[in-house]
C-alpha positions as a Markdown table, in Angstrom:
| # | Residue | x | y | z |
|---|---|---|---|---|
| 1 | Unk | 86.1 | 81.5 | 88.0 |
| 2 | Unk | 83.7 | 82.2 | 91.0 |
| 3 | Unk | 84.1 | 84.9 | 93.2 |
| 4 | Unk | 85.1 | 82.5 | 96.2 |
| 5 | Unk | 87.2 | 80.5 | 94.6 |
| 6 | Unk | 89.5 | 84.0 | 92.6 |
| 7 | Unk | 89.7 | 84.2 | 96.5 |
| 8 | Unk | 90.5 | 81.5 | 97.5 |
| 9 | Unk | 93.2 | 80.7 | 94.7 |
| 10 | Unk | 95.2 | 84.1 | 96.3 |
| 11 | Unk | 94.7 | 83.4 | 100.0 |
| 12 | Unk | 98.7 | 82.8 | 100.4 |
| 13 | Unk | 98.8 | 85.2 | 102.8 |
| 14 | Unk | 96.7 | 84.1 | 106.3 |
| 15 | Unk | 94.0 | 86.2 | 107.1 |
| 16 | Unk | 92.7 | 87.1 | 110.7 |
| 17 | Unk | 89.7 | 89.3 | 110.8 |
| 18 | Unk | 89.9 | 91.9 | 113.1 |
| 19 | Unk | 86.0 | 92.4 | 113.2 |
| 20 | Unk | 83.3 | 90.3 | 113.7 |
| 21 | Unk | 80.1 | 89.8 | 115.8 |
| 22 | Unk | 78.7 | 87.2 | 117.8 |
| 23 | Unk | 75.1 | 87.2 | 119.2 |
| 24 | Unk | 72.4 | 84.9 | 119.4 |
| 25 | Unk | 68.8 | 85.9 | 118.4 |
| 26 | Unk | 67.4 | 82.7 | 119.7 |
| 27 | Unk | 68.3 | 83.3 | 123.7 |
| 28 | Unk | 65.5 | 83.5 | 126.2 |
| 29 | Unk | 66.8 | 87.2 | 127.4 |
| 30 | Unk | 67.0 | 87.8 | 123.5 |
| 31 | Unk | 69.4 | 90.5 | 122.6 |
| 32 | Unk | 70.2 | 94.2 | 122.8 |
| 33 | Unk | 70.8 | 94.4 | 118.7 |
| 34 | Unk | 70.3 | 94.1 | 116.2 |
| 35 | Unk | 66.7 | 95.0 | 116.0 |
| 36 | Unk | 63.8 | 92.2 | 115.8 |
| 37 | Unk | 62.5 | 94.3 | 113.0 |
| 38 | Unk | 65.9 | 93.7 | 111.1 |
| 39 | Unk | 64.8 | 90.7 | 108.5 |
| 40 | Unk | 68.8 | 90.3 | 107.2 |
| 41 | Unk | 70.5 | 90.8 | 110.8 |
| 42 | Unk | 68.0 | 88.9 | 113.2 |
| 43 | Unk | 69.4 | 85.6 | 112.9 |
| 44 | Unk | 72.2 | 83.5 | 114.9 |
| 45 | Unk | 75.7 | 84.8 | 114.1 |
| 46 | Unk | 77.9 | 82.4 | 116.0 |
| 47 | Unk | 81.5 | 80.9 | 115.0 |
| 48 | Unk | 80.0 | 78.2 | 113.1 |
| 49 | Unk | 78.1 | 80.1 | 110.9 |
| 50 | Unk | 81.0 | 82.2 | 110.2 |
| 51 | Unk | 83.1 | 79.2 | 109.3 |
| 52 | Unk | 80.7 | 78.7 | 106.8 |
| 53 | Unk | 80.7 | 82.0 | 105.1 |
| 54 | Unk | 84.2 | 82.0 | 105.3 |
| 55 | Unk | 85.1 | 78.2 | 104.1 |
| 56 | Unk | 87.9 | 78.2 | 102.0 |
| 57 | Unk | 88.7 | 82.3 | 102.1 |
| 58 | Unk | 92.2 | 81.8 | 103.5 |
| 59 | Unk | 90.4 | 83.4 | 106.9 |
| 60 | Unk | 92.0 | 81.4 | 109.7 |
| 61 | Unk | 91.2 | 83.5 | 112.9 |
| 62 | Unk | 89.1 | 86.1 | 114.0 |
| 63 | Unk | 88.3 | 88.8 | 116.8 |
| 64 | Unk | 84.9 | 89.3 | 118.4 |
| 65 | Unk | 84.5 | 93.2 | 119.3 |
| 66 | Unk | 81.2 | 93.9 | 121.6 |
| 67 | Unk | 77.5 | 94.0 | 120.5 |
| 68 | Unk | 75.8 | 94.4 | 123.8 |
| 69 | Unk | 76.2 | 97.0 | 126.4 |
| 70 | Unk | 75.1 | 94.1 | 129.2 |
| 71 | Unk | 78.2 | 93.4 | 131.4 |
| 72 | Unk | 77.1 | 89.2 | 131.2 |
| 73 | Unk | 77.9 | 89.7 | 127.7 |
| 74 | Unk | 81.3 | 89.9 | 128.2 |
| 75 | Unk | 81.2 | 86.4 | 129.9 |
| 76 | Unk | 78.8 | 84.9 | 127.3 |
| 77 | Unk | 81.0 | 85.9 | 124.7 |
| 78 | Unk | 83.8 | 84.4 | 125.9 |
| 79 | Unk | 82.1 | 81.0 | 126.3 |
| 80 | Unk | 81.4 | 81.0 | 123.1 |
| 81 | Unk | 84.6 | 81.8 | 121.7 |
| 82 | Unk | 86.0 | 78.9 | 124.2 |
| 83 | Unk | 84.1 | 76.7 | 122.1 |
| 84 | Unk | 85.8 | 77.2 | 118.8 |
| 85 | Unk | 89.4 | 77.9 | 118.4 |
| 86 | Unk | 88.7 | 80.2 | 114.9 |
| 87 | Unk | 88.2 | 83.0 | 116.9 |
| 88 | Unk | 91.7 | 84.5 | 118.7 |
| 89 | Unk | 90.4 | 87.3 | 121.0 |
| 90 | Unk | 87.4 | 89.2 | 122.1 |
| 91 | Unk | 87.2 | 92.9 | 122.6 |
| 92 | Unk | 84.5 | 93.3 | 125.4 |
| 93 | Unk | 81.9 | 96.4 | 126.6 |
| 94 | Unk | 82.9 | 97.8 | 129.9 |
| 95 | Unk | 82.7 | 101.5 | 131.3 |
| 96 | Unk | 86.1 | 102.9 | 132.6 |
| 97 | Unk | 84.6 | 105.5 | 134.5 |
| 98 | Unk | 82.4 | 103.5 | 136.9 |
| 99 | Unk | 83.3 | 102.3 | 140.2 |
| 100 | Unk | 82.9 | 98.7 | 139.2 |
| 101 | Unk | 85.3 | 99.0 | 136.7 |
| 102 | Unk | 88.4 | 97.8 | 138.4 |
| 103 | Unk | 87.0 | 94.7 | 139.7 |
| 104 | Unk | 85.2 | 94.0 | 136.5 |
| 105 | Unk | 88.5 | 94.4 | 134.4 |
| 106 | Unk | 90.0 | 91.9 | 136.9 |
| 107 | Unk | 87.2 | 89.5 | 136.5 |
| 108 | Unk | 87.4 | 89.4 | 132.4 |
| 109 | Unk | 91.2 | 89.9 | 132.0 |
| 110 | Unk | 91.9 | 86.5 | 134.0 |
| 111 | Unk | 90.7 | 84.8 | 130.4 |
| 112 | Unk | 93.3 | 85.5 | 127.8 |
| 113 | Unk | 90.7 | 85.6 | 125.0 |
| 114 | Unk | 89.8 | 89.0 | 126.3 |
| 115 | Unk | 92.2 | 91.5 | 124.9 |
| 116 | Unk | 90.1 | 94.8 | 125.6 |
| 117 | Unk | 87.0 | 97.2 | 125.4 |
| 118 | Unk | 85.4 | 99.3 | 123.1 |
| 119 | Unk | 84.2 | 102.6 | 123.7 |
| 120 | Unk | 82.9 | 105.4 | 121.2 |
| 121 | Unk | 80.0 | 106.7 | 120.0 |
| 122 | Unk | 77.6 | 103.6 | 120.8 |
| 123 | Unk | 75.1 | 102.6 | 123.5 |
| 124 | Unk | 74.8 | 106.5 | 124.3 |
| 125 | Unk | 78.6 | 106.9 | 125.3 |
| 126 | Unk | 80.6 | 109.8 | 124.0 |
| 127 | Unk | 84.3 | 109.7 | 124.6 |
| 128 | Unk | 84.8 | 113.9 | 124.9 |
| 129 | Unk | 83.0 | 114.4 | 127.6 |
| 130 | Unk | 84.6 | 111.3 | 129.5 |
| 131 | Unk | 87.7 | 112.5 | 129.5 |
| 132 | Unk | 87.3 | 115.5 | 131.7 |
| 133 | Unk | 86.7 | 112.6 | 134.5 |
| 134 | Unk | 89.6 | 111.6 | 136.7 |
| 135 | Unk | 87.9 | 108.7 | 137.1 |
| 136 | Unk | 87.7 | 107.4 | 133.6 |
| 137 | Unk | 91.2 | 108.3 | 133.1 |
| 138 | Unk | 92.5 | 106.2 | 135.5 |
| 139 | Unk | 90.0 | 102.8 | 134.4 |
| 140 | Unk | 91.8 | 103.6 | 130.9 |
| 141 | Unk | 95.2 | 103.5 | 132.7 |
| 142 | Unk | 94.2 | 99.8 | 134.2 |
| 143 | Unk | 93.3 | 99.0 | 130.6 |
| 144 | Unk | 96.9 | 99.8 | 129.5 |
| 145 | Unk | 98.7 | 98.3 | 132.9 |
| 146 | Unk | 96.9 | 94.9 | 131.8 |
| 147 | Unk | 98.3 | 95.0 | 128.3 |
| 148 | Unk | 95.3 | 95.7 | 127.1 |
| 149 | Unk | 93.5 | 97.9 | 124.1 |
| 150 | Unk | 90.8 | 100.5 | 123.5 |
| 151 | Unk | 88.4 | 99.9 | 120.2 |
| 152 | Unk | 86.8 | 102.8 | 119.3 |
| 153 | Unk | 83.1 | 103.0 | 117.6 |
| 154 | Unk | 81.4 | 104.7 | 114.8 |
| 155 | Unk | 84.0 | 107.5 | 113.8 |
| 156 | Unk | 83.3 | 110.7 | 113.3 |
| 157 | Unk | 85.1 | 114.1 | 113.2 |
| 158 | Unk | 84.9 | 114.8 | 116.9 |
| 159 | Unk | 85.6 | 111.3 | 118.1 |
| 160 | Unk | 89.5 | 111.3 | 116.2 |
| 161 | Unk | 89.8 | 114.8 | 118.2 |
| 162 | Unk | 88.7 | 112.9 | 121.0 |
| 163 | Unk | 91.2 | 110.1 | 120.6 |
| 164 | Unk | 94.3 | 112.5 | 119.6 |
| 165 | Unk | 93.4 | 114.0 | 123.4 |
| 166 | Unk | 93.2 | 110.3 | 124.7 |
| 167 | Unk | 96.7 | 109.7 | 123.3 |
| 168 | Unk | 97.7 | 112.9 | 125.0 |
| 169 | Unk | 96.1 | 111.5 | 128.2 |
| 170 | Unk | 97.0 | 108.3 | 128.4 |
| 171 | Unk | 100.0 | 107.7 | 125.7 |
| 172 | Unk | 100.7 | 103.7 | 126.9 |
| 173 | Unk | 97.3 | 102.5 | 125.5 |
| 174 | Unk | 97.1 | 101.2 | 122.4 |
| 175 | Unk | 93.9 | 102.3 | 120.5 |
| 176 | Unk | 92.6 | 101.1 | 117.6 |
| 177 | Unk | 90.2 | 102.8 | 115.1 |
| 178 | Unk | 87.4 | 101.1 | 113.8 |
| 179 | Unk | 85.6 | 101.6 | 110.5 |
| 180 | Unk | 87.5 | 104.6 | 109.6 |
| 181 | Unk | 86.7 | 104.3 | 106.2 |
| 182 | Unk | 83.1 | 105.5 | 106.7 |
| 183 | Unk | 84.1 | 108.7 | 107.4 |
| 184 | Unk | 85.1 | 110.9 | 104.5 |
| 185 | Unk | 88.7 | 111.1 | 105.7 |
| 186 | Unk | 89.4 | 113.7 | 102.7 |
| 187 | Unk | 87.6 | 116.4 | 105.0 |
| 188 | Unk | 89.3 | 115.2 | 108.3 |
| 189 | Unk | 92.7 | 116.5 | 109.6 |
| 190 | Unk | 93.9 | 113.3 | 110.7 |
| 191 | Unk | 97.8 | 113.8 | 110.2 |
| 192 | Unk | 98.0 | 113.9 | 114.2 |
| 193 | Unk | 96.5 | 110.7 | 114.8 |
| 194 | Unk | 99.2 | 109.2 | 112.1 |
| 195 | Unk | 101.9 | 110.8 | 114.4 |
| 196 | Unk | 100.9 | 108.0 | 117.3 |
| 197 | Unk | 102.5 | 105.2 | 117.1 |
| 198 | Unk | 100.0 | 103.2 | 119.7 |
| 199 | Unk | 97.2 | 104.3 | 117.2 |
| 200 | Unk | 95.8 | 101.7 | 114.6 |
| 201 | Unk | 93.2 | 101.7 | 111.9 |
| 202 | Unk | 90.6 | 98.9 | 110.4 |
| 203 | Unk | 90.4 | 98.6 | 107.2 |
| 204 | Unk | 86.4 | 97.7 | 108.3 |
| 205 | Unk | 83.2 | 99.4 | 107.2 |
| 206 | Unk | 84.6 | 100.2 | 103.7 |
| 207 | Unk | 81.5 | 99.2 | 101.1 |
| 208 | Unk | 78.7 | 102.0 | 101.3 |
| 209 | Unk | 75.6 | 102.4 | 99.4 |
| 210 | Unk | 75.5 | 105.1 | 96.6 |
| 211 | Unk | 72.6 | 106.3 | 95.1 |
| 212 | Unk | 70.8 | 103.0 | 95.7 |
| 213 | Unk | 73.7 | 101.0 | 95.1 |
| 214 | Unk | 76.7 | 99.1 | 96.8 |
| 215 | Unk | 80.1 | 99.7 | 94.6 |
| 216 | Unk | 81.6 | 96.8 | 94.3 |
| 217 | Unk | 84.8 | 97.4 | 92.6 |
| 218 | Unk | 87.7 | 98.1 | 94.8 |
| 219 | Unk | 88.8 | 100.9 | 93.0 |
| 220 | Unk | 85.8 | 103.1 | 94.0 |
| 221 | Unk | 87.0 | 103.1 | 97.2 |
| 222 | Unk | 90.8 | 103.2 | 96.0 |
| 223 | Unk | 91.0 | 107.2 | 96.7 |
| 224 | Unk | 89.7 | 106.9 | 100.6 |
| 225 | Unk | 92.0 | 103.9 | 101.0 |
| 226 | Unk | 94.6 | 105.6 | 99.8 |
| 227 | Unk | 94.2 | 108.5 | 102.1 |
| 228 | Unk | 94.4 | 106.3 | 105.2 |
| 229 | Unk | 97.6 | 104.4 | 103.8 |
| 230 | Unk | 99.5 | 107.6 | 103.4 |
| 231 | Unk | 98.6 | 108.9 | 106.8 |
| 232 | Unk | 99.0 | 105.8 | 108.5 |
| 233 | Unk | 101.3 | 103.4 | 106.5 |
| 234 | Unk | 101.2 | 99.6 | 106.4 |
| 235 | Unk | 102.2 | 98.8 | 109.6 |
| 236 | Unk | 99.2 | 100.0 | 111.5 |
| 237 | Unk | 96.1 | 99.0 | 108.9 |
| 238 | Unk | 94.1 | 96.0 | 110.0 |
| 239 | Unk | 92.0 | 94.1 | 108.0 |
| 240 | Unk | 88.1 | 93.6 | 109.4 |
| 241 | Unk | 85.0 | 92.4 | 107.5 |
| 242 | Unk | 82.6 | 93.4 | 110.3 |
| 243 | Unk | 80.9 | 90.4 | 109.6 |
| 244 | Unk | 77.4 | 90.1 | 109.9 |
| 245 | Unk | 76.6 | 94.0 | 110.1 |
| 246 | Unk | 78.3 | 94.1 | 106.5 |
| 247 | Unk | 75.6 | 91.4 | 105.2 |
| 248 | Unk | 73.1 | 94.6 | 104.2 |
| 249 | Unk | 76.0 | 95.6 | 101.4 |
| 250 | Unk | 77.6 | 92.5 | 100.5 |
| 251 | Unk | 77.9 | 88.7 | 100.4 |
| 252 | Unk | 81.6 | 88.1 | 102.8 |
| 253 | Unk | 83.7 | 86.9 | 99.6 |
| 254 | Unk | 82.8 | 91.1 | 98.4 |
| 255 | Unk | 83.6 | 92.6 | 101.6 |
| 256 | Unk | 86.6 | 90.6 | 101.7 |
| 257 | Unk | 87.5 | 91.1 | 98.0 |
| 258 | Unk | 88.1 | 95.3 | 98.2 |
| 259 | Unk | 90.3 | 94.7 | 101.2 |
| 260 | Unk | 92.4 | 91.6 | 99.3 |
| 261 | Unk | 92.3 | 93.8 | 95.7 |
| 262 | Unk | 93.8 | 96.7 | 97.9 |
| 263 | Unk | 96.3 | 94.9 | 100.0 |
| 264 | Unk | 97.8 | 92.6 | 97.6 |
| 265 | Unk | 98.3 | 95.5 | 95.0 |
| 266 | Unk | 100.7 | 97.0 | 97.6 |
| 267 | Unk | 102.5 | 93.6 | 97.6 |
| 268 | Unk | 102.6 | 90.6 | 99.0 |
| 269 | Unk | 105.0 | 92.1 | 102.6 |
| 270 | Unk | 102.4 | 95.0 | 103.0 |
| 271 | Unk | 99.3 | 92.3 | 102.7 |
| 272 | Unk | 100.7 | 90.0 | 105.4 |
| 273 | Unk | 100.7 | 93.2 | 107.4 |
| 274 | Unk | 97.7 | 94.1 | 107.0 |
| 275 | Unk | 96.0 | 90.8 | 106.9 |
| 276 | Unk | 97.6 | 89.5 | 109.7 |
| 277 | Unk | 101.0 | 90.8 | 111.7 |
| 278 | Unk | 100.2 | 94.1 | 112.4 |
| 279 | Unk | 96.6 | 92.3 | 114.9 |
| 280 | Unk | 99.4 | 90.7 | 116.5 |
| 281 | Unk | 101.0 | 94.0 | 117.1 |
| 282 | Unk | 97.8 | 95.6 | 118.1 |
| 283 | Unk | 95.3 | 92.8 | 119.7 |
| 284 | Unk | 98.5 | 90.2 | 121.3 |
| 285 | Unk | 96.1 | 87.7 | 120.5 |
| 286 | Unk | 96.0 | 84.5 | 121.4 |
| 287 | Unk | 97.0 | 81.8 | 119.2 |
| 288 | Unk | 94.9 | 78.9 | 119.3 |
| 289 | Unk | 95.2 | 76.8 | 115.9 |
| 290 | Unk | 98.0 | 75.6 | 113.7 |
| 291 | Unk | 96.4 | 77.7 | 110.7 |
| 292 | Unk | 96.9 | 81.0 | 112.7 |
| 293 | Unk | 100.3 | 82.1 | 112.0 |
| 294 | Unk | 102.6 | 82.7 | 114.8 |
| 295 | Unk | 103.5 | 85.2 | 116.9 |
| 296 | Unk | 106.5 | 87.6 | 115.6 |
């Protein structure tokens, strides 16, 4: 039996994807990435395309996180995602610490698709330093007042420091880690971070290339997995394919497989979790088809 359709046969539990992009290559202002120079990236990625790729995957919703440091972005996202009621929530690019922060937040928050920012090591921005500011302490307490959530970007050893002192900081905003499994989480005291009940993880960014190759058995990446389950159990792991940057190591269906191999071998409770109740939990996204399971 095919790869999609092994998939598809197990797809009893509903899955919403926790990380995708959206950008359009095609646009007279173009875009900010991915690079013109990138021959697998460079094309359309919008919400029917990713119906497509994910036809018949069990994938029933999805949440846009930020490509573009451009504030208009934020608005041409959520056009988009008006458009097409697979995706559930964006996560947007704003900068807490500048002046027009409040009255930006205000503008994008009025549309319930938008359920937050990200901010990490991305578009030149590093957290550390931004936390010594008054000023961006207090955009990140708006972020919380509304309800809504900090994505972080690109993790590395100094960035989950960082956000243990941003729990510390600002302990009502829910943050959520993305792509932790890029970093080698063996070497990284992260038994702090596990201690935060507002913190959550993506299970996104998880295939890598070794020695010329993309593994792509799930149980090359069991050990790693296992590290961030035991630190931060199943109620606070997320499922994201981060879908179309992944395309470079694998076809969706792969990406998608190590996460469903994982998740499912921890039963079918701890796979609904991860695949779908605990984004509730985390995003409060919006539901906006009958496929999307409800709130709880």
């Amino acid at each position: 039996m095919a790869l999609r359709e092994r998939l598809a046969a197990a797809a009893a539990v509903p899955i919403i994807d926790t990380h995708i992009h959206l950008f359009d290559t095609t646009r007279p202002q173009g875009v900010p990435w991915p690079d013109k120079e990138d021959s697998v990236l460079y094309r359309p990625a919008l919400p029917a395309r990713y119906r497509r790729v994910t036809e018949r995957l069990g994938v029933v919703g999805a949440i846009v996180i930020e490509c573009s440091p451009w504030v208009e972005d934020n608005q041409w996202v959520l056009d988009v995602a008006a458009k097409d009621r697979i995706i559930a929530g964006t996560i947007g690019n704003l900068e807490p610490g500048r002046a027009e922060f409040p009255s930006q937040l205000e503008r994008f928050q009025r549309n319930p698709l938008f359920r937050g920012i990200r901010y990490g090591n991305l578009w030149g921005r590093d957290l550390g330093p931004e936390l010594k500011k008054p000023d961006f302490i207090s955009g990140l307490k708006m972020l919380a007042k509304a309800g809504l959530v900090l994505d972080t970007a690109n993790p590395t050893p100094a960035l989950m420091a960082d956000v243990v002192r941003l729990t510390d900081r600002v302990p009502e905003l829910r943050i959520i880690i993305d792509h932790l499994p890029e970093l080698d989480v063996l070497a990284v005291n992260l038994s702090e971070l596990g201690k935060r009940p507002q913190v959550y993880v993506k299970v996104s960014g998880v295939l890598r290339r070794v020695s010329g190759r993309v593994p792509l058995d799930s149980g090359f990446y069991r050990d790693r997995l296992d590290r961030i389950w035991d630190i931060f159990g199943p109620n606070r792991l997320m499922y994201g394919s981060d879908w179309p940057n992944s395309d470079p190591l694998g076809s969706y269906p792969q990406v998608l497989k190590v996460a469903a191999d994982y998740f499912h071998a921890k039963g079918t409770d701890a796979a609904a979790r991860c695949f779908w109740k605990n984004s509730i939990e985390a995003y409060h996204w919006v539901k906006r088809d009958s496929r999307q399971p409800g709130p709880l």
